[in-house]
PAMAR-252157 format. One line per 10 residues: number of its first residue (from 1); their letters; for each residue x, y, z of C-alpha. Coordinates in pm, 1 decimal. Last residue first. Layout:
<pts>
NUM = A = X:Y:Z ~ ...
</pts>
This chain:
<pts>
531 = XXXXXXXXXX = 3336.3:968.3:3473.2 ~ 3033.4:1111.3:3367.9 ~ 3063.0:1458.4:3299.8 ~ 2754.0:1688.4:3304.6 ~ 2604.9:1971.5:3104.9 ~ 2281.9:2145.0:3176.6 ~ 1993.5:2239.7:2995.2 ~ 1681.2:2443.3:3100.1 ~ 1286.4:2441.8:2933.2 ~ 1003.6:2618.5:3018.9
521 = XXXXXXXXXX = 624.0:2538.9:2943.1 ~ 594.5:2203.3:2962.2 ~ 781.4:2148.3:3285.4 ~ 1141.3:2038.8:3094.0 ~ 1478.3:1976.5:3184.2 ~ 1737.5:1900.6:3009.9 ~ 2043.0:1692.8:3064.1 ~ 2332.0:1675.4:2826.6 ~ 2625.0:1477.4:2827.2 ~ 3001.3:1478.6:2804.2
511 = XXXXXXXXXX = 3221.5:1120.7:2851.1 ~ 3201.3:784.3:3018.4 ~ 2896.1:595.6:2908.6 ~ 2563.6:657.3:3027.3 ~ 2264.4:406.4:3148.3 ~ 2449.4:305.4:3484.4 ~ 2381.4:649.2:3573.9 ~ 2168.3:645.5:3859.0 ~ 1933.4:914.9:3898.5 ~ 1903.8:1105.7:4264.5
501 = XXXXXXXXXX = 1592.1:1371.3:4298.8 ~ 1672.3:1629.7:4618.2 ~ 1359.9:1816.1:4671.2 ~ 1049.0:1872.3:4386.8 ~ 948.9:1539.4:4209.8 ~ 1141.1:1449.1:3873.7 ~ 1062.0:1251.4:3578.9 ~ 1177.3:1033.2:3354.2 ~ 1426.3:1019.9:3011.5 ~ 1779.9:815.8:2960.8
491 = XXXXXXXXXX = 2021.2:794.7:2656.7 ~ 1842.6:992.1:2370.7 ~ 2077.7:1053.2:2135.2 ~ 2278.2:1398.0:2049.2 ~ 2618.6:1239.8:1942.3 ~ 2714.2:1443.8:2250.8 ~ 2506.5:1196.8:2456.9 ~ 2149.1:1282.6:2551.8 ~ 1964.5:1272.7:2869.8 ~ 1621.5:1391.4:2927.4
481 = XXXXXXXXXX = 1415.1:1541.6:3237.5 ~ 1021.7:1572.7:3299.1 ~ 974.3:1810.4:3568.2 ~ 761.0:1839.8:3894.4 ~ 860.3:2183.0:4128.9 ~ 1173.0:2298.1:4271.2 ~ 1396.8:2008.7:4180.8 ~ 1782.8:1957.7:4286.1 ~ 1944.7:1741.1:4065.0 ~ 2186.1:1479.3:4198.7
471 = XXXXXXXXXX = 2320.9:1259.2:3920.4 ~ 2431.0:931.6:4047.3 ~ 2734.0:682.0:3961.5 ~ 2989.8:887.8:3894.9 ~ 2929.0:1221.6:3850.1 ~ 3081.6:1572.6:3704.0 ~ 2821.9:1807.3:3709.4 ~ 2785.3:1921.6:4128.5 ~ 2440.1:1908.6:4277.2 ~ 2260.7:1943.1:3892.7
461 = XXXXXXXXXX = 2021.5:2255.4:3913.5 ~ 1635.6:2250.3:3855.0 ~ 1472.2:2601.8:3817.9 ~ 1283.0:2858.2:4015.7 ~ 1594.5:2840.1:4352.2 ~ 1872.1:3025.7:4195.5 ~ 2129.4:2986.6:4422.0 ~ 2380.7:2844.1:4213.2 ~ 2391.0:3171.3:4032.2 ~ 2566.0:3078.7:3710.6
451 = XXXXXXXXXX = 2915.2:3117.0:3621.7 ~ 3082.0:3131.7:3261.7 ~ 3463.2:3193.3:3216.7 ~ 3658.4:3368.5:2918.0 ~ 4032.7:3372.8:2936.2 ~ 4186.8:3703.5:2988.3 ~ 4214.4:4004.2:2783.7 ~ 4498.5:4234.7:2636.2 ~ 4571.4:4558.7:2568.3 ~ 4910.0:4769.6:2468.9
441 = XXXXXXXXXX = 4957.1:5112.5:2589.1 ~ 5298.8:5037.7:2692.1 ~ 5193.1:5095.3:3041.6 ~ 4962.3:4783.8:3060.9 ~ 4663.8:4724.5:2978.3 ~ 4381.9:4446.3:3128.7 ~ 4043.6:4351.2:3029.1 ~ 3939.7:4049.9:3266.0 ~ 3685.9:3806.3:3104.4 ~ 3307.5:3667.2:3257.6
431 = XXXXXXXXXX = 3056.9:3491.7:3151.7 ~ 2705.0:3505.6:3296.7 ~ 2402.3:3242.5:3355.7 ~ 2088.5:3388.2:3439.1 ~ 2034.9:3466.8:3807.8 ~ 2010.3:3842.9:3747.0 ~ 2121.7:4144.1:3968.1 ~ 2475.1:4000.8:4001.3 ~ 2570.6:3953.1:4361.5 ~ 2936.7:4080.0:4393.0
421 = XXXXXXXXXX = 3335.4:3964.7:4441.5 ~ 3640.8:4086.0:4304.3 ~ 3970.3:3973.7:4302.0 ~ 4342.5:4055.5:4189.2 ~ 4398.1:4439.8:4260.2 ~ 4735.0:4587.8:4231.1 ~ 4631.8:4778.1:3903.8 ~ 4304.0:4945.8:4126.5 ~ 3975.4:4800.6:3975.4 ~ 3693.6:4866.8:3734.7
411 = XXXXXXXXXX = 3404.2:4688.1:3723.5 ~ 3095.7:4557.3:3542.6 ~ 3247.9:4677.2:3226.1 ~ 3017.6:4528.0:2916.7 ~ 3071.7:4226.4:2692.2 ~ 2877.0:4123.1:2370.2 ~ 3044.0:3763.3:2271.6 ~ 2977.5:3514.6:2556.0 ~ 2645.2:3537.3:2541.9 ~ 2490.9:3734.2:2885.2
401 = XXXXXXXXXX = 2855.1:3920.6:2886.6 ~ 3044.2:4048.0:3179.5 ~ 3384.6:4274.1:3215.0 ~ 3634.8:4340.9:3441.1 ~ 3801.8:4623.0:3394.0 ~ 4188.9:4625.1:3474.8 ~ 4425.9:4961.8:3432.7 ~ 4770.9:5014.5:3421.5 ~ 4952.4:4735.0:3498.1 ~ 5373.8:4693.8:3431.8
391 = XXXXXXXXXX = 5517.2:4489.9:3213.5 ~ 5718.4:4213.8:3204.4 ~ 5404.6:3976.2:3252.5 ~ 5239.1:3693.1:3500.1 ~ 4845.1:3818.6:3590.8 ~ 4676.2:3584.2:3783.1 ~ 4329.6:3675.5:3843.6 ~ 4041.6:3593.5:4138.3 ~ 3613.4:3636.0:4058.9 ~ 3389.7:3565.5:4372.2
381 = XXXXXXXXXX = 3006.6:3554.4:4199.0 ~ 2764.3:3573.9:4481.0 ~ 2417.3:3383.3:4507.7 ~ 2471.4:3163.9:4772.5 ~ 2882.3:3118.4:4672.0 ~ 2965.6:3114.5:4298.4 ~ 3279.5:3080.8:4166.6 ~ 3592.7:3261.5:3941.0 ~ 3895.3:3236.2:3757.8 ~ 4074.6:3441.3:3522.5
371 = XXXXXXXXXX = 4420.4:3384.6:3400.4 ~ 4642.2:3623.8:3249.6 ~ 4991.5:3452.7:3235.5 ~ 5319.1:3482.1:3042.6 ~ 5274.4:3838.0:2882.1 ~ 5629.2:3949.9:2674.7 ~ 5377.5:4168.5:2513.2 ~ 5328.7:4124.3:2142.5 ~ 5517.5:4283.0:1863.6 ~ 5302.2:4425.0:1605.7
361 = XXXXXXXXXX = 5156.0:4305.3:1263.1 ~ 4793.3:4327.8:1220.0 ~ 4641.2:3987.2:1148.0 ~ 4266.2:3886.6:933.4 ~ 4066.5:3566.6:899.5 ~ 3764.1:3520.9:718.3 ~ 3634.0:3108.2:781.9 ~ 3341.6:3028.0:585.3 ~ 3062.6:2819.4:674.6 ~ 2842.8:2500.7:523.2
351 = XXXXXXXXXX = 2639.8:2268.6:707.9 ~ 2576.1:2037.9:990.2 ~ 2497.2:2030.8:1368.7 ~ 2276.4:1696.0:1309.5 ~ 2323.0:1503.0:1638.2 ~ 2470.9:1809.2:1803.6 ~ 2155.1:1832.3:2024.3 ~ 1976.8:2194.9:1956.0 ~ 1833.2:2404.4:2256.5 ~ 2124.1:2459.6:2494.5
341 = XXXXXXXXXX = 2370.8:2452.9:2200.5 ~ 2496.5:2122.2:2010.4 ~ 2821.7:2115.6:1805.8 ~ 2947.4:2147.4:1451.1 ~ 3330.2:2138.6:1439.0 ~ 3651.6:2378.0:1300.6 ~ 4003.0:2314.6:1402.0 ~ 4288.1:2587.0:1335.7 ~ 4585.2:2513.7:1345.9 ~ 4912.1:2781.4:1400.5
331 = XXXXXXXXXX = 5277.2:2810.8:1304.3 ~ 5460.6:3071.4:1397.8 ~ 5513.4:3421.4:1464.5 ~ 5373.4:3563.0:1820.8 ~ 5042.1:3573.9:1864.6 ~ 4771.0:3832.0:1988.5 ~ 4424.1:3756.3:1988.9 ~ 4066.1:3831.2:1860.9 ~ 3918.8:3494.9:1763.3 ~ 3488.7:3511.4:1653.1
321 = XXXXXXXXXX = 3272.3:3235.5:1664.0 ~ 2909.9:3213.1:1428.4 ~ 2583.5:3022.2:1605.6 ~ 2461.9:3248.0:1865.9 ~ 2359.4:3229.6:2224.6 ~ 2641.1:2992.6:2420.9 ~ 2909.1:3116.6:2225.4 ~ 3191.3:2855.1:2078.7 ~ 3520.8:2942.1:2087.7 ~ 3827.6:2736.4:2191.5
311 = XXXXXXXXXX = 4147.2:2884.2:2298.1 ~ 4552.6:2779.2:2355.1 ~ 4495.7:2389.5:2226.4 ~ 4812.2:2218.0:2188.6 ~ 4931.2:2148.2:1857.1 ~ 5305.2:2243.6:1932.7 ~ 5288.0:2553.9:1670.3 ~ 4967.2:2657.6:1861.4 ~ 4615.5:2559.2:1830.4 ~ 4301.2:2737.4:1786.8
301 = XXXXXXXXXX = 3983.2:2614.8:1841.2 ~ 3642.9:2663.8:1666.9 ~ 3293.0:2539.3:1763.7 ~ 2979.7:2638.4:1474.6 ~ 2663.1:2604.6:1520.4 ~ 2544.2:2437.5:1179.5 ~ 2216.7:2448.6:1008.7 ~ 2182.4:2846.8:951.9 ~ 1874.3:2984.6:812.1 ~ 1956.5:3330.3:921.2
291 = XXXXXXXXXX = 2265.5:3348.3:1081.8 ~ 2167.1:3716.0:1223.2 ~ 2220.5:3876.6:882.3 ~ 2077.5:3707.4:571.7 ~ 2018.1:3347.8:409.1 ~ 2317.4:3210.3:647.5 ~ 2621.1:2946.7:563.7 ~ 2794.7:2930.4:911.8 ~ 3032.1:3218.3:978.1 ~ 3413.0:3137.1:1172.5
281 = XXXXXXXXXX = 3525.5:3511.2:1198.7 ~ 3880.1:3502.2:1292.4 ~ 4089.5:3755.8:1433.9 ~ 4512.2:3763.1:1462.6 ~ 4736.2:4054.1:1593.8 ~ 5057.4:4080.1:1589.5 ~ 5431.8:3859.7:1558.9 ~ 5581.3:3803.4:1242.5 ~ 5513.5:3527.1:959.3 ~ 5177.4:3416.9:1147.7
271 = XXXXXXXXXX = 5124.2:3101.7:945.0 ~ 4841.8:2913.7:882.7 ~ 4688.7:2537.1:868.0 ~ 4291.8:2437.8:846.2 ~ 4132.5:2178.6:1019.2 ~ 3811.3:2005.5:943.6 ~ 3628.5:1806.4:1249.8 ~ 3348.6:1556.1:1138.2 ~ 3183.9:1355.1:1403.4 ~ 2852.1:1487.9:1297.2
261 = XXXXXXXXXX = 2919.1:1424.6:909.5 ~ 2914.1:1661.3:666.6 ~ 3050.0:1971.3:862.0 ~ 3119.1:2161.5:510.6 ~ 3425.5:2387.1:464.5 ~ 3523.0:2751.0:292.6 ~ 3822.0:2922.9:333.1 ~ 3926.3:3312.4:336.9 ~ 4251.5:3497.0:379.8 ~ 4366.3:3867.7:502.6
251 = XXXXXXXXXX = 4696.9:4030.2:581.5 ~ 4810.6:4051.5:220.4 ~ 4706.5:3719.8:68.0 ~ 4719.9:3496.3:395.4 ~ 4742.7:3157.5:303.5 ~ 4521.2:2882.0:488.0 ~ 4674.3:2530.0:404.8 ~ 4463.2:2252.7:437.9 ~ 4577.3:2025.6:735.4 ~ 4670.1:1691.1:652.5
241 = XXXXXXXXXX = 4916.5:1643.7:971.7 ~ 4692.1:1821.3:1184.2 ~ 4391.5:1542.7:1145.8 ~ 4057.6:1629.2:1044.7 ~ 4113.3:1671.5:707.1 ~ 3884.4:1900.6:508.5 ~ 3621.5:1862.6:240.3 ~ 3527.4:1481.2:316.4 ~ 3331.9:1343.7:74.5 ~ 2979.4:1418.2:74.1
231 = XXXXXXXXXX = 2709.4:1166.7:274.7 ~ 2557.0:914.6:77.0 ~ 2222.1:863.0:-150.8 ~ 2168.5:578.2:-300.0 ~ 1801.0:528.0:-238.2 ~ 1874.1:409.4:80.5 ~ 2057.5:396.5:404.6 ~ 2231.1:755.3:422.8 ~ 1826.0:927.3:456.2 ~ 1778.5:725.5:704.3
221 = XXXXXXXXXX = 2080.8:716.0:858.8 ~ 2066.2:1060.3:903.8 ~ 1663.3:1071.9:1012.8 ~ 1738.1:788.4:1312.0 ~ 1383.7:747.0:1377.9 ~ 1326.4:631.3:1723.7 ~ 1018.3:406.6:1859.4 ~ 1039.0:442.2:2233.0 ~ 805.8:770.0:2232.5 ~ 547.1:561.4:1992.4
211 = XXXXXXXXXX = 414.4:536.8:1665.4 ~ 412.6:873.4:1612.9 ~ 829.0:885.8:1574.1 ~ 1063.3:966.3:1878.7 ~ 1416.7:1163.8:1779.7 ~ 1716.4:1156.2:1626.3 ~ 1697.7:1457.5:1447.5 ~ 1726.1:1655.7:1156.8 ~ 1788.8:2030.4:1211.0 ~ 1617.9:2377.0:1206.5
201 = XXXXXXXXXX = 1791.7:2665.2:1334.0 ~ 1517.6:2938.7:1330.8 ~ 1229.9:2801.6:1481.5 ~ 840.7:2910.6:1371.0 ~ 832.1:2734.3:1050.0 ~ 1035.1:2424.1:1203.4 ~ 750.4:2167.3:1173.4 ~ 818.4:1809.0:1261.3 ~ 1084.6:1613.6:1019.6 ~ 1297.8:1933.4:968.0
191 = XXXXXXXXXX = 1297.8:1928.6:1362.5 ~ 1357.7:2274.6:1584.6 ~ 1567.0:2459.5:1687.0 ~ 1578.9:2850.7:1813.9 ~ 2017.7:2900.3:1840.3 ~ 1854.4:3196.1:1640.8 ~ 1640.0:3350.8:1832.6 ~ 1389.2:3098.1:2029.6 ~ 1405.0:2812.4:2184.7 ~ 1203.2:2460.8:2154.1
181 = XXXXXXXXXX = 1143.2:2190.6:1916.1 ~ 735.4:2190.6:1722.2 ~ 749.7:1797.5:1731.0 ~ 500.2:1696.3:1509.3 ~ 285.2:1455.8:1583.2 ~ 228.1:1596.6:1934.0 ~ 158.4:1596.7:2321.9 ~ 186.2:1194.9:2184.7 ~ 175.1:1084.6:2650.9 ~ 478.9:870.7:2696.8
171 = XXXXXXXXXX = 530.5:958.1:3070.3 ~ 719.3:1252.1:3050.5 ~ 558.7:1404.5:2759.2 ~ 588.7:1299.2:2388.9 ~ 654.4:1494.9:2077.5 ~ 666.0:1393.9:1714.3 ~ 919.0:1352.1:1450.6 ~ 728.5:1244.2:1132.8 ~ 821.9:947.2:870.4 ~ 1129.3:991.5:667.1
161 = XXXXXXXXXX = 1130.1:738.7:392.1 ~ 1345.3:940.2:124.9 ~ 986.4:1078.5:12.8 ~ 909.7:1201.1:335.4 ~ 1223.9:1365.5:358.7 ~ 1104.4:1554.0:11.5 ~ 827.1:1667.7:216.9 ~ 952.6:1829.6:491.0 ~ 1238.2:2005.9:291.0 ~ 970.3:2190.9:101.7
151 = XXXXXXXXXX = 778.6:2269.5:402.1 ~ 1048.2:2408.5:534.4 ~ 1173.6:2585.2:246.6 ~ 761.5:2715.5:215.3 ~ 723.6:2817.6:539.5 ~ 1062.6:3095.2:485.1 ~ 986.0:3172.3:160.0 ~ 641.1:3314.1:319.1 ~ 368.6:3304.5:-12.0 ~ 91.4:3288.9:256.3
141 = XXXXXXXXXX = 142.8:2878.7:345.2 ~ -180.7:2825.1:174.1 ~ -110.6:3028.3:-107.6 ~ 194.4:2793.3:-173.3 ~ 75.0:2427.3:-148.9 ~ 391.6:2235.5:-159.2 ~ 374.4:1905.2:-350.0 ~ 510.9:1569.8:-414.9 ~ 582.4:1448.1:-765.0 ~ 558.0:1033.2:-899.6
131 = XXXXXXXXXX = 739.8:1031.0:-1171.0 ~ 702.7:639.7:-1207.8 ~ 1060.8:578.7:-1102.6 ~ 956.9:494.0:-752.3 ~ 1293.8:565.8:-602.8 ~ 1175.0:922.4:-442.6 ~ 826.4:771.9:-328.9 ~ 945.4:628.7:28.1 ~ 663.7:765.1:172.5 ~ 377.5:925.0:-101.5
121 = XXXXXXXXXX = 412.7:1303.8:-9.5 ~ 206.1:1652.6:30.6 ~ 234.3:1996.6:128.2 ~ 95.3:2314.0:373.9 ~ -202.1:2145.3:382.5 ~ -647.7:2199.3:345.5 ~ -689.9:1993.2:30.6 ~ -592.6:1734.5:-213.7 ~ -779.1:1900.9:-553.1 ~ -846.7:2251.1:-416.3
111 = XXXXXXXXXX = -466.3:2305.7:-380.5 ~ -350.8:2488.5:-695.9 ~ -94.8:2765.4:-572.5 ~ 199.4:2584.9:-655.0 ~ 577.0:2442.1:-595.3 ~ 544.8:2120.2:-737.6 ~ 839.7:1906.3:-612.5 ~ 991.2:1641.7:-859.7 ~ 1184.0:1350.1:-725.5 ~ 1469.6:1202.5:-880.0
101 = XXXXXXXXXX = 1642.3:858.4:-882.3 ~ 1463.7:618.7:-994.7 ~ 1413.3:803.2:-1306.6 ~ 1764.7:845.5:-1356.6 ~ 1857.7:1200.9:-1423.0 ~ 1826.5:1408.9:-1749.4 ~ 1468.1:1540.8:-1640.1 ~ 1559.6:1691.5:-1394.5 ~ 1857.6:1832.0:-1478.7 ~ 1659.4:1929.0:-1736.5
91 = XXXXXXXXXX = 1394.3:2120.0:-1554.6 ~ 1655.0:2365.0:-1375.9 ~ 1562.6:2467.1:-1019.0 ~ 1831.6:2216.1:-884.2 ~ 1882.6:2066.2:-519.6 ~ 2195.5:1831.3:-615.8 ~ 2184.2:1483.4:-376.6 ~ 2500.8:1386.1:-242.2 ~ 2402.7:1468.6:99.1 ~ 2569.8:1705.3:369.7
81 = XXXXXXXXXX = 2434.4:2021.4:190.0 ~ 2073.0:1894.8:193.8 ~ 1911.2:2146.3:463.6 ~ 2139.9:2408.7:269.5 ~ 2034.5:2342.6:-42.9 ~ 1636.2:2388.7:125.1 ~ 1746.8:2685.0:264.0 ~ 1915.5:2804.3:-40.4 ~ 1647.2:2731.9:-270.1 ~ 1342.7:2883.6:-81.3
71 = XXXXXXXXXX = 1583.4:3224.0:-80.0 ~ 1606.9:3200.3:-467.9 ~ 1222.1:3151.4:-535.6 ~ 1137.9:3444.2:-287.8 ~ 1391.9:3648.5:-495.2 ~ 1258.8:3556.3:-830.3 ~ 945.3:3628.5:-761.2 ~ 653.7:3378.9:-590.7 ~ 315.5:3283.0:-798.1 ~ 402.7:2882.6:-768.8
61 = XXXXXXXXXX = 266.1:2798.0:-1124.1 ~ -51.1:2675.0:-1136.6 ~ -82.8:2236.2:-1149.4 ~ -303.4:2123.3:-1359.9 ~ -484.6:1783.2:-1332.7 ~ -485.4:1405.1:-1507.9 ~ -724.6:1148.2:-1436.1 ~ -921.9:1113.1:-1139.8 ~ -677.6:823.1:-987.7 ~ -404.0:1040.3:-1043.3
51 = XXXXXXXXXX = -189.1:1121.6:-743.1 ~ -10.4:751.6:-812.1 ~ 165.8:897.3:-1129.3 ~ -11.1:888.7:-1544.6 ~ -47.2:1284.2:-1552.7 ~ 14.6:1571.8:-1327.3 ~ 48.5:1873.1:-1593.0 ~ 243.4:2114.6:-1439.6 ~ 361.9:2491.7:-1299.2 ~ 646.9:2713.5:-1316.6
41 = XXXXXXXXXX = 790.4:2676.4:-974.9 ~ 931.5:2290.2:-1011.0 ~ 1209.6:2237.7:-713.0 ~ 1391.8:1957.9:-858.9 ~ 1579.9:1718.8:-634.4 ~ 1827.4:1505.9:-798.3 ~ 2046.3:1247.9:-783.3 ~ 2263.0:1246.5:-1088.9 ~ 2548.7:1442.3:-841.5 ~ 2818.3:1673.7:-954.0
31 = XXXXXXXXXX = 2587.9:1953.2:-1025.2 ~ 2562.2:1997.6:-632.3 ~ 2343.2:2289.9:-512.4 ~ 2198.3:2412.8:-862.7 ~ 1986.3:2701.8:-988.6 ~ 1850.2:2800.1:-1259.5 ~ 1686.1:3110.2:-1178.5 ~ 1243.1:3098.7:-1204.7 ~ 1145.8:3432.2:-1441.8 ~ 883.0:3568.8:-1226.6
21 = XXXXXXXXXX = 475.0:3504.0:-1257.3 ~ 336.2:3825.0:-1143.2 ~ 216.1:3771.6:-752.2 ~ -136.9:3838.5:-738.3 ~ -297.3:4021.3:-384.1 ~ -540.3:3935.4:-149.4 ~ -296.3:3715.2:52.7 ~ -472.9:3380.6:232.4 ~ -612.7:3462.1:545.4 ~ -389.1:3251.7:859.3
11 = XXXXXXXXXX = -357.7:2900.1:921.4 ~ -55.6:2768.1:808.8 ~ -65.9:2421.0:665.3 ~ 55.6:2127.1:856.4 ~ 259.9:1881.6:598.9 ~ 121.8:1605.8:463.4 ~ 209.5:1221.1:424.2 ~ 115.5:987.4:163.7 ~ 82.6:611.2:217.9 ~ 112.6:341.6:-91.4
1 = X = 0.0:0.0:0.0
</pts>
């Protein structure tokens, strides 16, 4: 038996006005590849397929411009990158690939004949070879490029054999067939597989199915498994020793990688030919400002001549990472992975980003140690430094940032001063560097650290995060909780009463994992060490 599968529509008025028809770009995300996705936005003739048991209908065109038709490509390119499949606007690309393996998606405002949905697919129908087209019901998702991509990308998973990621409550209760994710802004996240028009980062998943909270669809190796379809080749080494070269043309250089797989790592080699200045911007592909659209959140370290880490940068709140440093000439790596946030698990942190690097030449300080440390006792954040240089000390502000990139002076101290202590006037969690300069006029800051007030009573805490064989969490209310590895599965799930809750971890190998905590209406993540 065939089964079909459609997307949510949006339920709003449908637009008064009439899109002109625009010229559709030809567009393609892989041309290497004879499997093929073709996004159809001029309108069809559905003939001799499984949709026509009636006899044969007309599809209208799609009624978006060029622009709207460009932006729906990307994201759905993007939601494909890892794949070898080639996302193509062009009709004979289409038509010049296998018929087994292609899929054609009707983009179009003609949905009297199925009904009241954002889109439509027959499971599994991408292999078919009977030209068998799924569909995306424009007007009905208000002509938003945004709705549409997802919808878009929705539906040609179904026809790879992805089957809906839904949502379940504590005790196995379907809250949902389609799991709406959490967050918002743009670490936001939320399933391809459920319905991501209202999150901005939005992933595939290992997650439950509707047949059950225990019944797990593993969308990568779905989509891996059949049809012929495969992850990319490998960009970038992830080893040192087959670095790709990064070569500064002036003071400047650029490089461009794809996280393909989630335990890829690509590394990239440079060399600081005199002493100064260095920044990095590490960008994830994005359809405007803001990382619009992203798919990966991107973790970057840098590592000296002796391959030893010396900083790693990933921001708790956004998805780019930024380097502003001083180093002395040399050789330098630097080592660029997807990983999970507070609302996304790094099952499926993938995509494309650039790397834009920049140095100013100058001699650094002779500085041998600026180290920042700090803790929180009932409610108060006690900060200490070590500060090791030739030099003398000027001037120290100490600074705070919600997100680990937008800081702000929260104080300024004497030069002989090494500690500060105060209650911050929010419980959320805060990070923390020392700015420091020293007579030469030359600047330079500390390591970044992140401390959260302990004594924050609304929420569940863990009793210390690096366990052995119980997690201690500390409840105010009921919660539901879940554990996930750093591969982003499910590991462990239940429930927790207010007071002292203990769970054993005989469930969880040795390594980082993620617990989060969830009431229904609020959700908080922690990480935890099991040793």
């Amino acid at each position: 038996m065939k089964t079909f599968f459609q997307t949510l529509s949006m339920a709003v008025l449908l637009c008064a006005g009439f899109f002109t028809s625009a010229q559709v770009p030809v567009l393609n995300s892989y041309p290497a590849s004879s499997a093929v996705i073709f996004l159809d936005f001029d309108g069809t003739t559905i003939e001799g397929t499984s949709w026509n048991g009636s006899g044969p209908f007309v599809c209208n065109p799609s009624n978006l411009t060029a622009l709207q038709i460009t932006e729906i490509f990307n994201r759905v390119a993007e939601d494909y990158r890892p794949f070898t499949l080639n996302i193509t606007t062009d009709s004979t690309v289409f038509l010049a690939a296998p018929s087994t393996k292609r899929m054609r998606v009707v983009l179009t405002t003609s949905s009297s004949w199925y009904g009241n949905a954002g889109g439509v697919a027959y499971i599994n129908s991408y292999s078919w070879g009977d030209n068998t087209p799924c569909f995306i019901f424009t007007a009905l998702l208000n002509y938003n490029a945004k709705y549409i991509a997802e919808a878009a990308s929705h539906e040609v998973g179904h026809t790879l054999g992805l089957r809906h990621q839904s949502a379940y409550d504590a005790v196995c209760n379907q809250t949902s067939e389609y799991n709406s994710g959490i967050g918002s802004g743009e670490i936001g996240w939320a399933p391809i597989m459920g319905v991501g028009y209202y999150r901005n980062m939005t992933l595939w998943n290992y997650g439950a199915n509707p047949f059950g909270c225990n019944n797990y669809q593993d969308d990568l190796s779905v989509i891996t498994s059949k049809n012929g379809i495969s992850y990319r080749a490998d960009d970038h080494a992830a080893t040192n020793s087959g670095a790709s070269q990064a070569s500064f043309i002036g003071n400047t250089f650029t490089v461009e990688g794809l996280i393909e797989k989630p335990a890829d790592v690509d590394v990239f080699k440079f060399t600081m030919a005199s002493d100064g200045r260095f920044t990095l911007d590490a960008l994830p592909y994005s359809i405007t400002s803001g990382n619009t659209g992203s798919n990966v959140d991107l973790a970057v370290e840098l590592l000296n001549t002796a391959e030893a880490v010396i900083g790693t940068y990933n921001p708790a709140t956004i998805l780019s990472a930024s380097i502003d440093t001083q180093l002395t000439a040399g050789v330098y790596y630097i080592r660029v992975h997807g990983e999970g946030n507070s609302y996304a698990p790094n099952y499926a942190s993938l995509g494309s980003y650039s790397l834009r690097s920049s140095f100013a030449i100058g001699n650094p300080l002779p500085l041998y140690l600026l180290q920042l440390k700090g803790v929180t006792d009932k409610g108060q954040h006690n900060l200490a430094w070590q500060i090791i240089a030739d030099e003398k000390v000027v001037k120290q502000v100490l600074e705070v940032s919600t997100d680990g990139i937008r800081f702000q002076p929260v104080a300024t101290s004497n030069a002989s001063s090494k500690t500060y202590s105060y209650v911050p006037a929010t419980k959320e969690l805060l990070y923390y560097r020392l700015n420091v300069v020293f007579d030469n006029g030359r600047q330079f800051y500390s390591n970044i650290i992140a401390l959260r007030n302990k004594s924050d009573d609304s929420k569940p805490f863990m009793i210390g995060n690096i366990v052995s064989t119980n997690i201690i969490v500390n409840s105010p209310s009921n919660y539901s909780y879940a554990i996930y590895d750093m591969s982003g599965r499910t590991v462990n799930k239940g429930a927790l009463i207010p007071g002292i809750n203990n769970i054993a971890t005989g469930f969880a190998a040795r390594g980082l994992h993620i617990i989060q905590y969830n009431n229904g209406s609020e959700f908080y993540t922690e990480k935890f060490i099991k040793q």
